[in-house]
VMD Tcl script that builds the backbone (N, CA, C; Angstrom):
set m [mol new atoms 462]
animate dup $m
set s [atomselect $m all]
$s set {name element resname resid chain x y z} {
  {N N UNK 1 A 45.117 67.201 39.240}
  {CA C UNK 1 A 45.708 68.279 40.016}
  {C C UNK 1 A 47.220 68.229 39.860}
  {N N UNK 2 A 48.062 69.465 39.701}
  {CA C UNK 2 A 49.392 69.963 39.082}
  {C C UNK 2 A 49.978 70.272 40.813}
  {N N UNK 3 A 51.092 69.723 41.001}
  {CA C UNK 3 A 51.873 70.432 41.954}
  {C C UNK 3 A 52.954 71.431 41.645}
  {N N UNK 4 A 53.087 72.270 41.961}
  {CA C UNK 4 A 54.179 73.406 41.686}
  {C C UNK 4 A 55.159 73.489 42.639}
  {N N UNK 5 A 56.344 74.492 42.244}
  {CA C UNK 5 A 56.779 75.172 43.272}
  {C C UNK 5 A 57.339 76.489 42.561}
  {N N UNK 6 A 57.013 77.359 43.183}
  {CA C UNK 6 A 57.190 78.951 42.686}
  {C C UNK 6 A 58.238 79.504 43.445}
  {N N UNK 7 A 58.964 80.243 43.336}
  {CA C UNK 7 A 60.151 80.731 43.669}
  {C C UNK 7 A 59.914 81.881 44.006}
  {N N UNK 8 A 60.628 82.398 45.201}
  {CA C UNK 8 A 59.713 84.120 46.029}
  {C C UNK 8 A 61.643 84.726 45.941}
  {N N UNK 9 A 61.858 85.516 45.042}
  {CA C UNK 9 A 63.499 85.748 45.256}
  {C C UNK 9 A 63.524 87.294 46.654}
  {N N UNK 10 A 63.784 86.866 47.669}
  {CA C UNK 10 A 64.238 87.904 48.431}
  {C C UNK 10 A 65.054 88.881 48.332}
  {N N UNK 11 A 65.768 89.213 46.873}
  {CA C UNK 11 A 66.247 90.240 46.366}
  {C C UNK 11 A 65.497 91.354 45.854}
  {N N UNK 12 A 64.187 90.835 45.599}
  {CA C UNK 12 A 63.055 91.807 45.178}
  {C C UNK 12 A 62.122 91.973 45.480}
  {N N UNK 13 A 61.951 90.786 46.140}
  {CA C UNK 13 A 60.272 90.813 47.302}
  {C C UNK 13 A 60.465 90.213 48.606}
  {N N UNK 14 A 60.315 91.169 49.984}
  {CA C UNK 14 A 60.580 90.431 50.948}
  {C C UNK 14 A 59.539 89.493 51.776}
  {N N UNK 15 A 59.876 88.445 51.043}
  {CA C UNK 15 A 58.883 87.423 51.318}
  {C C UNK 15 A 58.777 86.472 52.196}
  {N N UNK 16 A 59.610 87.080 53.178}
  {CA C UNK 16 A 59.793 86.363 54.707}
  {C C UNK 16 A 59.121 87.483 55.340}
  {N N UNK 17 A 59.459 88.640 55.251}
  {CA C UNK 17 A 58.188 89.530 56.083}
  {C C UNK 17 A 56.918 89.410 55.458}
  {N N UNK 18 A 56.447 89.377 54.424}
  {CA C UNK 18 A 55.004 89.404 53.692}
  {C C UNK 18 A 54.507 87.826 54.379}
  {N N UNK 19 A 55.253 86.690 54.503}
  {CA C UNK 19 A 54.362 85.791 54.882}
  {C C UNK 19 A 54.227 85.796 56.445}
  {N N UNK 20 A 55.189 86.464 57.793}
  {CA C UNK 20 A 55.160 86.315 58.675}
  {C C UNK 20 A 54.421 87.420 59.612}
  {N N UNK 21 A 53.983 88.671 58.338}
  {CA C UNK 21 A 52.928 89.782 58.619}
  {C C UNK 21 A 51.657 88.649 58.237}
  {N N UNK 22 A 51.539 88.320 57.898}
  {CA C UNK 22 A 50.245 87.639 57.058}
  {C C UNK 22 A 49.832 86.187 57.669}
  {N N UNK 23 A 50.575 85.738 58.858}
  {CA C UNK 23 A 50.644 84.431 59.374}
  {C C UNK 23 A 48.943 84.215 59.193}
  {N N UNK 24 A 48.029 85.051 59.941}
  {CA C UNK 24 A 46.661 84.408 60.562}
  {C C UNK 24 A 45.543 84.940 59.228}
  {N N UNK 25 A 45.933 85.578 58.391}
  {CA C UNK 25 A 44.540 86.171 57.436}
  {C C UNK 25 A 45.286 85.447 56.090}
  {N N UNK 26 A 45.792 84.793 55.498}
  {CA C UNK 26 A 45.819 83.873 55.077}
  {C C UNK 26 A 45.859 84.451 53.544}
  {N N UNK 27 A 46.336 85.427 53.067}
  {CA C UNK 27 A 46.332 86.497 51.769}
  {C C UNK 27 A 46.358 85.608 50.549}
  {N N UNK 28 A 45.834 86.423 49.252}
  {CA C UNK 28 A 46.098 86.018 48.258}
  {C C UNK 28 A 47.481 86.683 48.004}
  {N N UNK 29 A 48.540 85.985 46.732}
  {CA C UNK 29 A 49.532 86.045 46.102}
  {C C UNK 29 A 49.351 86.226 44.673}
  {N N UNK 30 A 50.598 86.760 44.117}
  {CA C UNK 30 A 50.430 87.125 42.462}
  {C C UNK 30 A 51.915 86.542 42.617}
  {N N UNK 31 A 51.834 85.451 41.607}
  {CA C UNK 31 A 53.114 84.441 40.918}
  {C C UNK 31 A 53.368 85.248 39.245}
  {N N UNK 32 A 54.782 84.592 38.722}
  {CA C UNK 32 A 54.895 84.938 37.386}
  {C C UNK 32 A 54.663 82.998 36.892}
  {N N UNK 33 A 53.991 83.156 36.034}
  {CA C UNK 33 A 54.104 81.652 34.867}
  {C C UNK 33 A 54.765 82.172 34.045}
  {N N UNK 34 A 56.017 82.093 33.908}
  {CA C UNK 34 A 57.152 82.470 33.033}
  {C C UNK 34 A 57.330 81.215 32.442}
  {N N UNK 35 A 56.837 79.775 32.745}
  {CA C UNK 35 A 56.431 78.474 31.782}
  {C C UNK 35 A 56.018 78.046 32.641}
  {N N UNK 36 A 55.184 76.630 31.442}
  {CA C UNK 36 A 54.311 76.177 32.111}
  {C C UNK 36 A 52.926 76.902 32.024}
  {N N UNK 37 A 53.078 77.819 31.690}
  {CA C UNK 37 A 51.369 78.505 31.851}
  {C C UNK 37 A 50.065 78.089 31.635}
  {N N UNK 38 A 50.687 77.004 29.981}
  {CA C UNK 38 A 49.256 76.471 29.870}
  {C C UNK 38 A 48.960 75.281 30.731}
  {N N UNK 39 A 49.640 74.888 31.378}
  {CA C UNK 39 A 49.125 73.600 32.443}
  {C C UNK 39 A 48.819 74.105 34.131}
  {N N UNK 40 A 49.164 75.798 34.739}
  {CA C UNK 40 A 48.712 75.932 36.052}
  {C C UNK 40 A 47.186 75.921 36.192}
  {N N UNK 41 A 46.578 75.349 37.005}
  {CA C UNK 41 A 44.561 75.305 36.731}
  {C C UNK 41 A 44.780 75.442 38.154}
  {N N UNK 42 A 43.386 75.865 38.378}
  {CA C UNK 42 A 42.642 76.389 39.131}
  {C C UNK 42 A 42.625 75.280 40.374}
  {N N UNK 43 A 43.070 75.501 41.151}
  {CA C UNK 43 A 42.562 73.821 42.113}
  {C C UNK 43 A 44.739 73.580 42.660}
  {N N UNK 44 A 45.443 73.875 41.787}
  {CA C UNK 44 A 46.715 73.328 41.991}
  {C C UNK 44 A 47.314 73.422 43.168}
  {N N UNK 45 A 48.018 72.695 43.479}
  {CA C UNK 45 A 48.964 72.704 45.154}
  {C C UNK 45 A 50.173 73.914 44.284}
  {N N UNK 46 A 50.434 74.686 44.904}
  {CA C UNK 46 A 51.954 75.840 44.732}
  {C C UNK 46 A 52.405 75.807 46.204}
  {N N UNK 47 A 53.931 75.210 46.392}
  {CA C UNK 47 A 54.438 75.354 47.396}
  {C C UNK 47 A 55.543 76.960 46.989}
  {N N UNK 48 A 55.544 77.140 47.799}
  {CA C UNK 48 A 56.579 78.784 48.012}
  {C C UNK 48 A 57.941 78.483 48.166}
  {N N UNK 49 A 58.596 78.768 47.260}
  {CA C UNK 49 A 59.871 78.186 47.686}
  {C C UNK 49 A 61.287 79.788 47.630}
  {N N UNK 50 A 61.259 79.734 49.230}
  {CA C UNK 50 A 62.535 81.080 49.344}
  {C C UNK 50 A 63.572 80.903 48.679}
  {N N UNK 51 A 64.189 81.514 47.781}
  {CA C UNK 51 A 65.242 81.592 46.614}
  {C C UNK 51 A 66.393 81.897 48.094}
  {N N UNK 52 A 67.677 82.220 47.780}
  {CA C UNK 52 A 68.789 82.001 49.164}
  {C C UNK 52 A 69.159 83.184 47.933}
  {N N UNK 53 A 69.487 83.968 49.245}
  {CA C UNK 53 A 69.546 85.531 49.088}
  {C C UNK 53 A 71.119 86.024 50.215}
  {N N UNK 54 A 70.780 87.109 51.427}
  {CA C UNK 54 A 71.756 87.309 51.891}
  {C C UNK 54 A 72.054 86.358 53.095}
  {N N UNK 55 A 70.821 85.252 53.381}
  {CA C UNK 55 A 71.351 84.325 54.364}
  {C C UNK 55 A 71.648 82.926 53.876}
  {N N UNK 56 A 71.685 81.813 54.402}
  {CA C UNK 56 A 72.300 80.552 53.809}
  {C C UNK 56 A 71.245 79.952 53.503}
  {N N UNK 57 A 69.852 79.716 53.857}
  {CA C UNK 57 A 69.184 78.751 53.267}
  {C C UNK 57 A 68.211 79.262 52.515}
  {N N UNK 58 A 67.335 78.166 51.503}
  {CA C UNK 58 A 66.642 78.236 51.171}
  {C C UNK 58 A 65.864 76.761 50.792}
  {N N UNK 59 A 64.401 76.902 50.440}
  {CA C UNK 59 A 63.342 76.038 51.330}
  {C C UNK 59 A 61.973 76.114 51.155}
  {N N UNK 60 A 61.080 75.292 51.095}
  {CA C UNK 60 A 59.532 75.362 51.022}
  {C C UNK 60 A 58.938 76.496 52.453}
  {N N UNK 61 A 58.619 77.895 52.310}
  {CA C UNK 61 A 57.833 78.154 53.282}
  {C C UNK 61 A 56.316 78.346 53.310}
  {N N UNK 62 A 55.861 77.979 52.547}
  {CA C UNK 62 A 54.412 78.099 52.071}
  {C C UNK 62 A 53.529 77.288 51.919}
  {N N UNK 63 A 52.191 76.922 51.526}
  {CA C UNK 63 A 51.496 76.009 50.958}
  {C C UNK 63 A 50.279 76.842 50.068}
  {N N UNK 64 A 50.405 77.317 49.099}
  {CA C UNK 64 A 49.061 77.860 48.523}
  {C C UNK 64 A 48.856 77.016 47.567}
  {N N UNK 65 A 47.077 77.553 47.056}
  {CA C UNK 65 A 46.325 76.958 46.174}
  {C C UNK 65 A 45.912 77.845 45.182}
  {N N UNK 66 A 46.123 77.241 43.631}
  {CA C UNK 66 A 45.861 78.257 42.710}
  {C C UNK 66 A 44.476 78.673 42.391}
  {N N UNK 67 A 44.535 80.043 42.499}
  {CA C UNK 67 A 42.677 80.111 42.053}
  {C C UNK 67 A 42.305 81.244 41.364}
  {N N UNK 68 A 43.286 81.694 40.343}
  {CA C UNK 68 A 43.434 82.463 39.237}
  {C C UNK 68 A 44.186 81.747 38.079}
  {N N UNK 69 A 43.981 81.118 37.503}
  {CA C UNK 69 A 44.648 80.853 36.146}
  {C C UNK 69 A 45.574 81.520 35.806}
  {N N UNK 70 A 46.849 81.775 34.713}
  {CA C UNK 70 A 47.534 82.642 34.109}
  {C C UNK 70 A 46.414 83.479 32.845}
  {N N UNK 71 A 46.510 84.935 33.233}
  {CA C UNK 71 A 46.564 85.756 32.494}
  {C C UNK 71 A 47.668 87.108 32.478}
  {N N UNK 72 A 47.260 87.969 31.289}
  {CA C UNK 72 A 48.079 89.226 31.037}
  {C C UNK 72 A 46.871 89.896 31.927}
  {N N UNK 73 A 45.522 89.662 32.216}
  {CA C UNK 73 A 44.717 90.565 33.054}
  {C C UNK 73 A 45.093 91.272 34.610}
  {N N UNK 74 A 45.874 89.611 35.515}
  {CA C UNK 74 A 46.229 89.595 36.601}
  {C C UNK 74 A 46.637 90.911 36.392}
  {N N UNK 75 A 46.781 91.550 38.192}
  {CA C UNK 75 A 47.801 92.652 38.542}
  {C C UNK 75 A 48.230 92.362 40.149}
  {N N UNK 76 A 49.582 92.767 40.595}
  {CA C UNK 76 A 50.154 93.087 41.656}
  {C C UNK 76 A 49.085 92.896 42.550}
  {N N UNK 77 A 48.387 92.621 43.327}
  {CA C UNK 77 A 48.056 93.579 45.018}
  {C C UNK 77 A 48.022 94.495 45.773}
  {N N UNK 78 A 47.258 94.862 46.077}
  {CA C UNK 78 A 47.262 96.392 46.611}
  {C C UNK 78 A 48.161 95.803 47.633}
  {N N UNK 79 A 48.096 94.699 48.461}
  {CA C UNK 79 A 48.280 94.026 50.518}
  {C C UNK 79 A 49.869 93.423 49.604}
  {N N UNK 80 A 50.221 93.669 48.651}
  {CA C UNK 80 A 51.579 93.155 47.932}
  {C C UNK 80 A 53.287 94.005 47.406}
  {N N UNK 81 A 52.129 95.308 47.162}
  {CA C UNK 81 A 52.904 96.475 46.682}
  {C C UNK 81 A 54.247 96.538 47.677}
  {N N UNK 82 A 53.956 97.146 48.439}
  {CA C UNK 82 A 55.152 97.717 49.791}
  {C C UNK 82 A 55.872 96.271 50.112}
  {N N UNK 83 A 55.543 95.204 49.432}
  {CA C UNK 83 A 57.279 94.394 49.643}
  {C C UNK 83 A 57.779 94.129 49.395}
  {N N UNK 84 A 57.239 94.767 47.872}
  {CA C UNK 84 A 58.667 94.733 46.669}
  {C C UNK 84 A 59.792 95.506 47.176}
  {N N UNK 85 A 60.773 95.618 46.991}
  {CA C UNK 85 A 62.092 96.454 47.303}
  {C C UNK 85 A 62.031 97.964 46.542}
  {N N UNK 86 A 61.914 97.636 45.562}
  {CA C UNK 86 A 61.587 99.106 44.520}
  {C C UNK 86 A 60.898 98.326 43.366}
  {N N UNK 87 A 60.426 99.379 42.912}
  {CA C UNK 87 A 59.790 100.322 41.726}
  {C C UNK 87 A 59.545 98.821 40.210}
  {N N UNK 88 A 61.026 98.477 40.509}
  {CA C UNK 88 A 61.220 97.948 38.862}
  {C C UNK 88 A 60.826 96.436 39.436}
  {N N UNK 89 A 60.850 96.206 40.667}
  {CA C UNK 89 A 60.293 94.463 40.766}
  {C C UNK 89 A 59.044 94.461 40.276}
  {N N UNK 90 A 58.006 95.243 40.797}
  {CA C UNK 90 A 56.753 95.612 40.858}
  {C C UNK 90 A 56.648 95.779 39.312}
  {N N UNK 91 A 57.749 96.558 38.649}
  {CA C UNK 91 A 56.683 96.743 36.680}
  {C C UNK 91 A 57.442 95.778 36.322}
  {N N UNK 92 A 58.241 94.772 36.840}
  {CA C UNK 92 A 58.605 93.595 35.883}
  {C C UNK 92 A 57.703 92.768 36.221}
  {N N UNK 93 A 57.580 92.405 37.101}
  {CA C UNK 93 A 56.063 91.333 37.157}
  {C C UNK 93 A 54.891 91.462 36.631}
  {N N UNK 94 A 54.566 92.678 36.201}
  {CA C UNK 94 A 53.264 92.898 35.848}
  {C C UNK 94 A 53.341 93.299 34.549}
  {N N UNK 95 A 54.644 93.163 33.678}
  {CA C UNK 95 A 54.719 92.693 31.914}
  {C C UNK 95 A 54.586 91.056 31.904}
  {N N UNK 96 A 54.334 90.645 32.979}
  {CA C UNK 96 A 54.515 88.625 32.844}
  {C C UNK 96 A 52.337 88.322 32.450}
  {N N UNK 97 A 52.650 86.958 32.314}
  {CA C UNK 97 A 51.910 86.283 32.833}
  {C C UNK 97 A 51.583 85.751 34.029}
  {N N UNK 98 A 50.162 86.080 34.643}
  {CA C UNK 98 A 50.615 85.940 36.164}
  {C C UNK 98 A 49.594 85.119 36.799}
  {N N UNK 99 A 49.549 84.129 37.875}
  {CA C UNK 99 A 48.254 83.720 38.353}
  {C C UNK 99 A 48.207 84.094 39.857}
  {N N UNK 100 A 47.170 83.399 40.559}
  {CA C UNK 100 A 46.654 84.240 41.521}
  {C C UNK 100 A 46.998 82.685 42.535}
  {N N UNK 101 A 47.143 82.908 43.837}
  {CA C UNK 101 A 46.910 81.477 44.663}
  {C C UNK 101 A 46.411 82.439 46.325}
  {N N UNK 102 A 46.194 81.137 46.786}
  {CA C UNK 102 A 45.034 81.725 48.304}
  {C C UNK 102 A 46.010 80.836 49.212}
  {N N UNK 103 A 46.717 81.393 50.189}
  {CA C UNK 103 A 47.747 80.769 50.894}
  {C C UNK 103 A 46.678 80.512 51.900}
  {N N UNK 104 A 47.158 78.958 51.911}
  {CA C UNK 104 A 46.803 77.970 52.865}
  {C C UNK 104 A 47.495 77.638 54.305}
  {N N UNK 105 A 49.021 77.812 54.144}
  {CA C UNK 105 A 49.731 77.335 55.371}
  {C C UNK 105 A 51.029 78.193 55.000}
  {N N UNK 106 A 51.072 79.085 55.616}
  {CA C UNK 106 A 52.206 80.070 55.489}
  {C C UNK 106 A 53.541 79.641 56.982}
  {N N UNK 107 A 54.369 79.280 56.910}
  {CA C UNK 107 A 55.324 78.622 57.873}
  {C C UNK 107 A 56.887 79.494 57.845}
  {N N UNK 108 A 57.220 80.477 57.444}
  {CA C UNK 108 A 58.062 81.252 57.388}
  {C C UNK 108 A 59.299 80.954 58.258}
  {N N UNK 109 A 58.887 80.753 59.674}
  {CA C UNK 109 A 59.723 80.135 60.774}
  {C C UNK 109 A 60.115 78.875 60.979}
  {N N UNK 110 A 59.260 78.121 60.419}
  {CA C UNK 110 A 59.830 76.358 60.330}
  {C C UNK 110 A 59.547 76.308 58.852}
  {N N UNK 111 A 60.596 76.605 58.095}
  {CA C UNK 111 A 60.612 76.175 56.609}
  {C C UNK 111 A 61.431 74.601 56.280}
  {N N UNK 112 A 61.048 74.163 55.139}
  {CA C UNK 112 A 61.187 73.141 54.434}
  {C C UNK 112 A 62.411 73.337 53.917}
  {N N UNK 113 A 63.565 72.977 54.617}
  {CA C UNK 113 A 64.907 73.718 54.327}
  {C C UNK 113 A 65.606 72.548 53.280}
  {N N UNK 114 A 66.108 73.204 52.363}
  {CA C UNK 114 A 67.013 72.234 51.062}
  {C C UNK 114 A 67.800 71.226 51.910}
  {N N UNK 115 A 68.064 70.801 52.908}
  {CA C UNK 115 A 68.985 69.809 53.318}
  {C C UNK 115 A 68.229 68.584 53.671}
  {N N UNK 116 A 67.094 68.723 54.148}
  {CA C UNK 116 A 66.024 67.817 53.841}
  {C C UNK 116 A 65.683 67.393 53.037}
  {N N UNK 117 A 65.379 68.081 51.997}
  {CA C UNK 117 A 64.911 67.804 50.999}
  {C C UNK 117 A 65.953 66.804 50.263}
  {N N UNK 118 A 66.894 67.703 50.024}
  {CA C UNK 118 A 68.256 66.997 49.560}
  {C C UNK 118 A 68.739 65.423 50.052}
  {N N UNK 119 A 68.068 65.095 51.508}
  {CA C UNK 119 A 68.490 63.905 52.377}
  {C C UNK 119 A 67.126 62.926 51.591}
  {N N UNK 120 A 66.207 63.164 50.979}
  {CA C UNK 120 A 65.456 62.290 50.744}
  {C C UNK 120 A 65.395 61.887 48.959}
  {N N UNK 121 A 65.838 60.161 49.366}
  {CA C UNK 121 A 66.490 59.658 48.012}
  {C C UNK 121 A 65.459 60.119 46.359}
  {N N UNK 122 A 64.077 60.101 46.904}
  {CA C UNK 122 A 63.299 60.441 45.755}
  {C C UNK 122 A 63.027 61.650 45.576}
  {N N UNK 123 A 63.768 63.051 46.376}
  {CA C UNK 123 A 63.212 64.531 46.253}
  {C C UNK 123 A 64.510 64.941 45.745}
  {N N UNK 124 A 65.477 63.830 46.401}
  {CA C UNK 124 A 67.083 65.111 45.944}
  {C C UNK 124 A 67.392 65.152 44.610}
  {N N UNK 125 A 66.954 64.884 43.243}
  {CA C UNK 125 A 67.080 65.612 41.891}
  {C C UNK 125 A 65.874 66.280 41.794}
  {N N UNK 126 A 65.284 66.752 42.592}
  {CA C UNK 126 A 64.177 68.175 42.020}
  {C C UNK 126 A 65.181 68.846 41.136}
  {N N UNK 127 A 64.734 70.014 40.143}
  {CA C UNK 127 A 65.074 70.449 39.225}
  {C C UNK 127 A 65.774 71.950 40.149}
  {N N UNK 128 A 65.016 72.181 41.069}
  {CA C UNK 128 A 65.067 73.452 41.576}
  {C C UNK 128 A 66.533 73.757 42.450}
  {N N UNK 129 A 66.676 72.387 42.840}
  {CA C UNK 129 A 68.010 72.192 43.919}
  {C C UNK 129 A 69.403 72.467 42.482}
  {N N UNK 130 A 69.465 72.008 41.469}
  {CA C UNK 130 A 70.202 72.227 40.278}
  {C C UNK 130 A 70.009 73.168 39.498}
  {N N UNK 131 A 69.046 73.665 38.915}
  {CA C UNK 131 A 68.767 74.469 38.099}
  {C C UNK 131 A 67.980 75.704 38.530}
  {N N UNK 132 A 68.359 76.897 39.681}
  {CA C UNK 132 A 66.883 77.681 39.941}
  {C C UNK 132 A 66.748 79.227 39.041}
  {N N UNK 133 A 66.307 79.226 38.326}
  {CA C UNK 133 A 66.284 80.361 37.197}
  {C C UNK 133 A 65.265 80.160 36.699}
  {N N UNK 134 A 63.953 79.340 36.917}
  {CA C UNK 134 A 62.748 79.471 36.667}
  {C C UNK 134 A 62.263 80.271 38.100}
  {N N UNK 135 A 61.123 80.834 37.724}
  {CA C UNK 135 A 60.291 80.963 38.910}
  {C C UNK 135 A 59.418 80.227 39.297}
  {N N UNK 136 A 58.986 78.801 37.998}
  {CA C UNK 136 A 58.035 78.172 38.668}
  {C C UNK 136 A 58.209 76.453 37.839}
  {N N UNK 137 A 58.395 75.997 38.880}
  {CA C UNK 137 A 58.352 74.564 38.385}
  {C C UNK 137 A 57.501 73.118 38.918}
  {N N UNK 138 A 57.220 72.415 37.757}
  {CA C UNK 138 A 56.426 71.410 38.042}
  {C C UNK 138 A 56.320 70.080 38.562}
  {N N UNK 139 A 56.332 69.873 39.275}
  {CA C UNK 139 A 56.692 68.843 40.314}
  {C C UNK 139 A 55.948 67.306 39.832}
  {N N UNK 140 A 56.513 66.369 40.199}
  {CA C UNK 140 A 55.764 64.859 39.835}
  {C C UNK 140 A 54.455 65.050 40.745}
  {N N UNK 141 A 53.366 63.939 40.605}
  {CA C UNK 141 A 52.750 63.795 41.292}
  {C C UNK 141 A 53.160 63.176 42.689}
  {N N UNK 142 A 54.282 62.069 42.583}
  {CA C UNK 142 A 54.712 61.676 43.602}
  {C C UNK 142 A 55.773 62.480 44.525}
  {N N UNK 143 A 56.455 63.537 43.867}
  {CA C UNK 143 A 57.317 64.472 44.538}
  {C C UNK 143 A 56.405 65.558 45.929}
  {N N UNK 144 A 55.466 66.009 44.463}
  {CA C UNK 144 A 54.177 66.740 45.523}
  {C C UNK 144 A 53.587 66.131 46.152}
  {N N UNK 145 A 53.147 64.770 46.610}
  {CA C UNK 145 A 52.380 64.661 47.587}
  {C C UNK 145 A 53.467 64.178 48.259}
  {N N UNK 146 A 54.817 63.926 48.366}
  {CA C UNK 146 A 55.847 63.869 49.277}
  {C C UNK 146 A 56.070 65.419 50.144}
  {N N UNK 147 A 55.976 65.989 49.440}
  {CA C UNK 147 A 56.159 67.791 50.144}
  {C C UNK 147 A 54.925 68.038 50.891}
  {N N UNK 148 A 53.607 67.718 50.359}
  {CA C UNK 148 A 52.198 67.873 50.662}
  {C C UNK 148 A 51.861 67.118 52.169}
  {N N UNK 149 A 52.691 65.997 52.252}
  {CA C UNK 149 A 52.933 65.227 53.529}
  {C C UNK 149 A 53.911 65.917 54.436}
  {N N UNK 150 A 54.784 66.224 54.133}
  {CA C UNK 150 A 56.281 67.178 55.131}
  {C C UNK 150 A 55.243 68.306 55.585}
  {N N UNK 151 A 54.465 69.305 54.630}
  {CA C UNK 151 A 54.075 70.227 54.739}
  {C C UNK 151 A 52.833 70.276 55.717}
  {N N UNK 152 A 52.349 69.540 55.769}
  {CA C UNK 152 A 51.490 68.852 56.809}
  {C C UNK 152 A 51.873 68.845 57.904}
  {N N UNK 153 A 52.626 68.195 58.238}
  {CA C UNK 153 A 53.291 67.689 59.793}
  {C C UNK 153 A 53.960 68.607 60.174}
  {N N UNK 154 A 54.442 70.097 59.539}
  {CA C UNK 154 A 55.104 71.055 60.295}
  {C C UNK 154 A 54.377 71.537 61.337}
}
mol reanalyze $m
mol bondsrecalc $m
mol representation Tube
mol addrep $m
């Protein structure tokens, strides 16, 4: 089993309202595998991670599980459409490769905020805290079940 973390950019999808409409029915999601594709499987931990947009933080608010593979088949969501911002988020995602995940623990209001993360000696070089211009990156086994534990106890 692969741990992830996928990147939700609030410049194009508002993904603090989509998870805090969605708290109790627990929705499926459509990700881009922009890399990495051939290693996301079916079964994987994907934590959600809010890209920092017009407020200051950003942070794990999610916990889903992958249960679509990457294909060019995937499409958008019907329960997904209306939170894109416009038009062109919606047809750029759906020229990608895309997989599917079944949100498990959606936390929007108590997120997994970068200063935490950052305070803990074996999480603070994640790739994501330095480098975020992927949308989806692959986490150690020991990184993810460090998040998989935080993510728990919220």
């Amino acid at each position: 089993m692969n741990y992830w973390l996928v990147q939700a950019n609030p410049k194009t999808f508002r993904v603090m309202d989509f998870y805090r409409e969605h708290l109790n029915d627990y929705p499926l999601t459509t990700w881009k595998a922009t890399y990495h594709s051939n290693e996301v499987e079916m079964g994987d931990t994907a934590f959600v991670w809010k890209a920092q947009y017009t407020d200051d933080w950003r942070g794990i608010i999610a916990r889903e599980i992958v249960c679509l593979e990457p294909s060019r088949e995937i499409k958008v969501l019907p329960h997904e459409i209306s939170y894109f911002k416009n038009l062109k988020g919606k047809k750029d995602i759906e020229t990608k490769l895309l997989f599917r995940c079944k949100t498990e623990r959606p936390f929007p209001d108590t997120p997994l905020k970068e200063e935490r993360i950052k305070a803990n000696t074996i999480l603070k070089d994640l790739t994501i805290l330095t480098m975020c211009r992927h949308g989806i990156y692959k986490l150690s086994q020991e990184h993810g079940e460090i998040i998989d534990k935080w993510v728990n106890n919220i």
